[in-house]
C-alpha positions in Angstrom: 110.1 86.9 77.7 111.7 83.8 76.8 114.2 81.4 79.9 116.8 82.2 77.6 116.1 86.1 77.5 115.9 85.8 81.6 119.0 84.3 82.0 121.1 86.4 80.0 119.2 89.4 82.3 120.5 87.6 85.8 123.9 86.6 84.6 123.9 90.1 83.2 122.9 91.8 86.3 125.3 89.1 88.4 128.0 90.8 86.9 127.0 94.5 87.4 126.1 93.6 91.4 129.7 91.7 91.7 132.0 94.9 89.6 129.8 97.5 92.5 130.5 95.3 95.6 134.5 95.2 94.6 134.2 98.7 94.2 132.8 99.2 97.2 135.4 97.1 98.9 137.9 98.9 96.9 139.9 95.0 96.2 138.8 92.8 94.0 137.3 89.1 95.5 139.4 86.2 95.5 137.9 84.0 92.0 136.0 81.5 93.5 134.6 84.0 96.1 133.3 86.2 93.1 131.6 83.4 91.4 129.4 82.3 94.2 128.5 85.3 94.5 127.3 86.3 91.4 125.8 82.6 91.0 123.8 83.3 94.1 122.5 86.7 92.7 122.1 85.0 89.3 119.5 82.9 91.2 118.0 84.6 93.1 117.5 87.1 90.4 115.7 84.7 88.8 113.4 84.0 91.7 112.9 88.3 92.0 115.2 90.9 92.9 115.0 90.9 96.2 115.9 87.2 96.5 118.9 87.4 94.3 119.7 90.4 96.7 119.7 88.2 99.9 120.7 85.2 98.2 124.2 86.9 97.1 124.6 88.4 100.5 124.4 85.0 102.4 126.7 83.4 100.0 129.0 86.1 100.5 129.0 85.8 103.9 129.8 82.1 104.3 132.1 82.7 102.1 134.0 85.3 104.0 133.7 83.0 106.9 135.2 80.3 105.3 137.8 82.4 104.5 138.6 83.8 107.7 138.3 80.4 109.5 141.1 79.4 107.1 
C-alpha cells in the first residue's frame, strides 16, 4: 500500500469519525474545532487506529477547554 493510498484511508476515515461524533452530540462543531479533530485522527490513524483514536480525543478536549475558558 502506497503513502498516497494511506492518506486518502486516514483523511477518509477523519471524516467518517468527525460526521459520528456530531451526531452523537446531536450539533455540529464550531469549524476550526472540527478540523483539529479530524487532523488529529488523520494522524494518528496513520500511526494505528488506536492512536488516531486517542490522538482525536485529546485534541478535542483542549479544544473544548479552550472554548469554555473563552
Amino acid at each position: 500500500m502506497s503513502v498516497s493510498d494511506t492518506s486518502e484511508q486516514a483523511r477518509f476515515a477523519a471524516r467518517e469519525f468527525v460526521a459520528r461524533l456530531e451526531r452523537e452530540l446531536e450539533e455540529p462543531m464550531p469549524v476550526t474545532l472540527r478540523d483539529r479533530v479530524a487532523f488529529g485522527y488523520e494522524i494518528g490513524f496513520m500511526h494505528g487506529w488506536r492512536e488516531g483514536l486517542r490522538s482525536a480525543s485529546e485534541m478535542y478536549d483542549a479544544a473544548q477547554k479552550k472554548v469554555n475558558d473563552e
